[in-house]
N, C-alpha and C positions, 0 to 999 in steps of 0.2 A: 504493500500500500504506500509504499515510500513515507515511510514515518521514520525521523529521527529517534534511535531509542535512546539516547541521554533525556528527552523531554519526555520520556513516559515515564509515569510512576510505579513501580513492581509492587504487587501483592503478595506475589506469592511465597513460598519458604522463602525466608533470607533478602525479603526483598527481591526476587525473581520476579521477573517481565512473565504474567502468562498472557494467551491468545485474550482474555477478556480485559486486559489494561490494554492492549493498543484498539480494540473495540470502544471501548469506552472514551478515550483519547480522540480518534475518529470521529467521535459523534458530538463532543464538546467545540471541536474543532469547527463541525458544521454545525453546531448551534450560533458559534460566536464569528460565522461567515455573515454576510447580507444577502436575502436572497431578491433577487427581482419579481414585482409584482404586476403583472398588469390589468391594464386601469379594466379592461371589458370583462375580466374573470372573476366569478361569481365570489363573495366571500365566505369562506370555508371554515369550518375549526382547527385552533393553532394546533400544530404536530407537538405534542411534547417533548422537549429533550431528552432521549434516553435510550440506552444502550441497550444493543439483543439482551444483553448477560438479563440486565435488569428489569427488562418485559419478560421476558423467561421466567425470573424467581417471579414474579410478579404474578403473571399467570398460572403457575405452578401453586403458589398461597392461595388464590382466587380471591387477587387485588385488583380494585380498580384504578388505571393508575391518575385517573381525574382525580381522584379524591387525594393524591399524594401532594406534600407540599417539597417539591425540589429545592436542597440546600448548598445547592450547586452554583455553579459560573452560570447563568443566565438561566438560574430557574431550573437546571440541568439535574434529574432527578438520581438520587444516589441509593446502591444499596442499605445505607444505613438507613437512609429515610423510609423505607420500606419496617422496617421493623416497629414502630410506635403504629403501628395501622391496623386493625382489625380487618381479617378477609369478610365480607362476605359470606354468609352462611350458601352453601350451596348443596343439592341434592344428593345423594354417597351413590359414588358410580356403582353399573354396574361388574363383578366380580371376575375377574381376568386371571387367566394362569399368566401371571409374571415373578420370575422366582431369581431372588438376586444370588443363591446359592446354586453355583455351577456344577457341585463338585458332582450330582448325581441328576442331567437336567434326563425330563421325560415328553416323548412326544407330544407336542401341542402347549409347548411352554416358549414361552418369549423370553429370550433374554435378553437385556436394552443393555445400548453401547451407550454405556455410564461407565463414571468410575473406571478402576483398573480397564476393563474390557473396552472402556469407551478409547481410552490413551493406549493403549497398545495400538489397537485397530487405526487411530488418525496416525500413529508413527510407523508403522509399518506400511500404511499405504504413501506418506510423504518418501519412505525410505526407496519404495521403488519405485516411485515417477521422478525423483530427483538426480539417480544415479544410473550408472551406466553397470548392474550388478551381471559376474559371472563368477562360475563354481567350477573351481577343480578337484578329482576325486584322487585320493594318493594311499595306497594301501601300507600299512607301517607293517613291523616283526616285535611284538609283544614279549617274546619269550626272556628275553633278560629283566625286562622289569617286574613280570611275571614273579619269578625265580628271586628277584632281592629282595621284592614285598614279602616275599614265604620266610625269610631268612629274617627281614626286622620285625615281621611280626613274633617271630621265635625268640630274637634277642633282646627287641623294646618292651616284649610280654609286661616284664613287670616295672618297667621305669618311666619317668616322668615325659618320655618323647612321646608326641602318636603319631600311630604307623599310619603314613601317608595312603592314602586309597589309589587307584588307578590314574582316577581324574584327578590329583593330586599331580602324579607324576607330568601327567598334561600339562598341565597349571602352567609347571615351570620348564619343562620343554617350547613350550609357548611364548613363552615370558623371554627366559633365553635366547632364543630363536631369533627374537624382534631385536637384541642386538646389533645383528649379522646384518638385517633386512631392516633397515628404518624406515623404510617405503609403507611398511606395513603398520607402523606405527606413526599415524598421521590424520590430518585433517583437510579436507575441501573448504577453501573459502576463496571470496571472490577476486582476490589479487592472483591465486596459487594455490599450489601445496604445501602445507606447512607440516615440516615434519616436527615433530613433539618430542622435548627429551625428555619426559619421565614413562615409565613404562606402569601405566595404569590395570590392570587386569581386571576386566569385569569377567564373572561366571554366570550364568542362567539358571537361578531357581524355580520351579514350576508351584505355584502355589494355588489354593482353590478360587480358581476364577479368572487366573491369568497368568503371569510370567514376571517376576522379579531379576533385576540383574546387581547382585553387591558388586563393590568394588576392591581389589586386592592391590593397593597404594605400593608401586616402586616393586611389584614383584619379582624382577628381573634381578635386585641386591638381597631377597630373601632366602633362608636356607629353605630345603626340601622340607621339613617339621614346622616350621613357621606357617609355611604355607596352610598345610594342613592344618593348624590348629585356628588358622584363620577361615579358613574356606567353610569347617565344619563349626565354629560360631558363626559366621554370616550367612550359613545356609537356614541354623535354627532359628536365628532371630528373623530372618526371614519368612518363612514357615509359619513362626508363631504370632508374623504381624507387629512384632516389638522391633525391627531394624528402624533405624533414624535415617529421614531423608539423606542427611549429607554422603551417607555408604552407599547411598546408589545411585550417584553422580561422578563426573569425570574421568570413564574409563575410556581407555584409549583403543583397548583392542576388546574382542568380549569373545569367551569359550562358551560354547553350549554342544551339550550332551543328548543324546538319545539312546544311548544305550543301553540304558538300562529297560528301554521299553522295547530289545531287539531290532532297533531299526539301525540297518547295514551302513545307507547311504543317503544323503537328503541334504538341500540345499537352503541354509540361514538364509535369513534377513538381516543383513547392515545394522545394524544401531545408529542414528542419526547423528551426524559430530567423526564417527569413524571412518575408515576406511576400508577394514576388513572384519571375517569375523570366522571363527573356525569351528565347524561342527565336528563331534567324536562320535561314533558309530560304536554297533556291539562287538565284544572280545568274540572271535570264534575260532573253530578252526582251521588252518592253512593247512596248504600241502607246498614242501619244496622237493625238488628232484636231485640225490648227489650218486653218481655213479647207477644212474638208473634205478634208485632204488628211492622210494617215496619216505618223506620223513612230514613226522607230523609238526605243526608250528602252529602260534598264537598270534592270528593279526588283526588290525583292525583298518578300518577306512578314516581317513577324513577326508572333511567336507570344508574347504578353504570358499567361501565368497569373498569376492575383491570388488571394490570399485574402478572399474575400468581407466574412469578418468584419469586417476591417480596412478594405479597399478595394471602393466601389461602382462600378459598372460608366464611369462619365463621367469620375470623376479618372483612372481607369485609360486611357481613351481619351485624355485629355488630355493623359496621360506620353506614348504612344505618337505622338501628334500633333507634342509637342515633339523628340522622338528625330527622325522622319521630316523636322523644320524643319532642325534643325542636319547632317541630312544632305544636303539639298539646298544647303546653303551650310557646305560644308566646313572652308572654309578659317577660321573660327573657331575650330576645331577642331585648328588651330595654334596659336594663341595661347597 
């Protein structure tokens, strides 16, 4: 809309700019324009100043919003002012399957893009009309990291470390990797590419109704046990609804998992701000061939989506090359 945003005022966490401050800015904007009248058109009732957001709640209370007194820039009616108002008694609709709990929905139920499901849904559709997204698929060799998590679960058994999970070892193969490849550690904005020096690590929690992503700050200088002991409190407080906005903001790259639900292969969605985003596929089993003879192996897929813009299809292989290196020689990956 070409709005300057230093002259918007943010509402939301922390003072954050959302879509209804620069709505509302808009429309203040065109309250305190002049408009032209002409002299042969009939006279009408004034338009009241006021924002979608605020005809929204308005309507939603069942206000009318004549009867509001705007304590606004020219009369310009505020959601504050809406609160001293008494709705309107109106007739109790009638009875709709609309059920804001996802977790078990049954055919013939509505579930409205509110809330969590309403922001997923508007970011994931911005994320693919704004980028240029493709997916490369790169099958890795599980078996040595397989083999040391068997080995620190036997040694950490009884001590203060915790044994890192699977997607643990991801974590910071990923993290690592981004290193090598700064490319993939980056941002799109309108001068360039701006590559980014902290290596932020978002992960993808699935929780009831949507999709949470914490943030794992600088996981690239983190040991392997950190991680983990991070990942598995940012997973719970997530989960339980207790995570603090600030953990789920400014990650730079974001890992998400399906494997635990057996799916092989399958292609993210960008996170808005990043560049890339790497999906992990389920453990199964390979087969390699040495002297004609089949040996059994532990692998998995990933799912690399890249922004084109930013990222050409080779450094993008090249990330995924180096992640599948440092997986095969894990034990790096303590250090």
């Amino acid at each position: 809309a070409g709005v300057d945003l230093t002259a918007v005022r943010g509402t939301g966490p922390g003072g954050r700019i959302v879509s209804e401050d620069v709505e509302e800015f808009l429309t203040e904007a065109a309250a305190s324009a002049p408009a032209p009248v002409s002299a042969s058109a009939p006279v009408s009732a004034p338009v009241l100043p006021v924002s979608p957001l605020v005809r929204r709640l308005a309507k939603e209370r069942g206000i009318d919003l004549a009867d509001v007194n705007g304590t606004g820039p020219g009369g310009r009616i505020r959601r504050s002012d809406l609160d001293p108002v008494t709705p309107a008694p109106t007739p109790a609709p009638a009875p709709v399957s609309v059920r804001r709990n996802t977790a078990s929905p049954r055919p013939g139920d509505v579930l409205p893009l509110t809330g969590m499901r309403g922001t997923i849904a508007r970011r994931m559709h911005a994320s693919l009309q704004e980028m240029a997204q493709l997916t490369h698929g790169y099958e890795v060799r599980m078996d040595a990291v397989v083999t040391l998590r068997d080995r620190l679960k036997e040694e950490w058994a009884d001590g203060e470390l915790p044994v890192p999970s699977l997607n643990d070892f991801l974590l910071k193969a990923a993290a690592l990797a981004l290193r090598e490849h700064p490319l993939l550690n980056a941002t799109v904005r309108e001068d360039g590419v701006h590559l980014l020096d902290g290596i932020h690590l978002g992960f993808a929690v699935a929780v009831p109704g949507g999709l949470l992503v914490p943030v794992i700050e600088d996981a690239a200088a983190l040991p392997l046990p950190e991680i983990a002991r991070r990942s598995k409190e940012l997973a719970l407080a997530a989960r339980d609804g207790r995570i603090s906005p600030d953990r789920l903001e400014g990650a730079t790259f974001t890992v998400t998992s399906l494997g635990g639900y057996g799916v092989d292969f399958f292609t993210p969605v960008i996170n808005p701000g990043n560049v890339a985003i790497l999906g992990v596929g389920t453990l199964r089993d390979g087969v390699e061939w040495r002297d004609d003879r089949p040996l059994r192996t532990r692998v998995l897929t990933l799912s690399l989506t890249f922004d084109h813009r930013a990222v050409d299809g080779a450094p993008a292989a090249e990330y995924l090359r180096t992640v599948g290196e440092l997986l095969r020689k894990p034990l790096r990956l303590l250090v």
